[in-house]
C-alpha positions in Angstrom: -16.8 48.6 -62.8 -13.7 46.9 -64.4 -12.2 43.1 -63.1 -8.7 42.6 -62.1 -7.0 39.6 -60.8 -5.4 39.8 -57.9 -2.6 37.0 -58.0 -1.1 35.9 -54.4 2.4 35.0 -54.8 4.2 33.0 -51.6 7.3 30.9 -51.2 6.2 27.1 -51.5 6.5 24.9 -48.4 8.8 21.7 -49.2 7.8 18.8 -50.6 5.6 17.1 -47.8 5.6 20.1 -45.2 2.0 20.2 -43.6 1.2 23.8 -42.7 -0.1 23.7 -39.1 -3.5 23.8 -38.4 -2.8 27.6 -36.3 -1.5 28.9 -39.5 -3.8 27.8 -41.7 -6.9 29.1 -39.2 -4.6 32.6 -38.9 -4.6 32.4 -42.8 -8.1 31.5 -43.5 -9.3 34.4 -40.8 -6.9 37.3 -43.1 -8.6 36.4 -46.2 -11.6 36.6 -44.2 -10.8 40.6 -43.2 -9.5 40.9 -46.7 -13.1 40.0 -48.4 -15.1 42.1 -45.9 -12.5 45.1 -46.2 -13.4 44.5 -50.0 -16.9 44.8 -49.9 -16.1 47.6 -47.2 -14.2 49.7 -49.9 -16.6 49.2 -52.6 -15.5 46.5 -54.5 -16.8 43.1 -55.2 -15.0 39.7 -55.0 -16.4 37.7 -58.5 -14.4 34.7 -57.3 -10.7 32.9 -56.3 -8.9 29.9 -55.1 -5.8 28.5 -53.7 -4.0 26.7 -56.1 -1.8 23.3 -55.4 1.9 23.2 -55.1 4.4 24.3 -58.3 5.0 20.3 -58.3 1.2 19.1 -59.5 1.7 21.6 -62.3 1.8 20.6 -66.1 3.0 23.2 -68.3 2.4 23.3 -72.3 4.5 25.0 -74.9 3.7 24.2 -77.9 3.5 20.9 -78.7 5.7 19.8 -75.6 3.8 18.8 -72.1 6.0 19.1 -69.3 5.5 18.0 -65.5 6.1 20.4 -63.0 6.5 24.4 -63.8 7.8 26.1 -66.3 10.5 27.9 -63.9 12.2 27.8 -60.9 11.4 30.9 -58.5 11.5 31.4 -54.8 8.0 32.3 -54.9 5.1 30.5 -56.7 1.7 31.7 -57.8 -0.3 30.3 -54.8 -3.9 31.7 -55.4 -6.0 33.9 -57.1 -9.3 36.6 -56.0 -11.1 38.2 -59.4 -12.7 41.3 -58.5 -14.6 44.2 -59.5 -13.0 47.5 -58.8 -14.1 51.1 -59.9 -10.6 51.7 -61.6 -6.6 50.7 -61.3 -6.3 53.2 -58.4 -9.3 51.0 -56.5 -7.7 47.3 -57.2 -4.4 48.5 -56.0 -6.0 49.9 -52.7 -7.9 46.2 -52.6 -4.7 44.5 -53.8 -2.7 45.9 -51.1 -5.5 44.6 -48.4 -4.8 41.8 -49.5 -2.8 38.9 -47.2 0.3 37.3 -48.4 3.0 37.8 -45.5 5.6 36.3 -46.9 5.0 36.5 -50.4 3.4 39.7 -52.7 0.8 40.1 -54.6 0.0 41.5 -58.8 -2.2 43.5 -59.3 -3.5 42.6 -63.6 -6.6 44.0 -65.2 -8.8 41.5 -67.1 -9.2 42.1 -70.5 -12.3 43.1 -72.0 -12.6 40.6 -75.3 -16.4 41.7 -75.6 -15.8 43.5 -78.7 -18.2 46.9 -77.1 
């Protein structure tokens, strides 16, 4: 099986804007159905997280460290699931299982730097 991320791109709340606790538990129970219908479909989830805001990010280029993102977008890259999928065609059938209503998500193979 190969890996592929599966990155989970969302508009960002503003600064200081609590999500409430009926979105969060509506949230939490998707990426619940989106991990079984994983497992359902043959696929494995390796790992992932949600990330913090665009605004705790620190970005490096070069030799210049810079608070905050690199670019301004409407959406920000909000979280993450690595998997284990038989092929492309597989991660894009888990990819598109999984939540992000008001966002997308991008679908990326992991490279394979094992030298075999």
């Amino acid at each position: 099986m190969a890996q592929y991320l599966i990155l989970i791109y969302q508009p960002e709340r503003a600064e200081g804007e609590a999500i409430p606790p009926e979105v969060w538990q509506q949230a939490m129970e998707a990426h619940g159905r989106f991990a079984e219908g994983v497992v359902e479909s043959g696929g494995k989830i390796l790992g992932g997280e949600a990330l913090m805001p665009t605004s705790t990010a620190t970005s490096i280029r070069g030799d210049v460290v810079t608070d905050g993102p690199f670019a301004e977008t409407k959406e920000a890259l909000g979280g993450f699931y690595l998997i284990e999928a038989n092929d492309l065609d597989h991660a894009l059938a888990l990819g598109k299982l999984c939540p992000a209503p008001e966002g997308g998500v991008e679908v990326r193979p992991v490279m394979d730097t094992s030298g075999g």
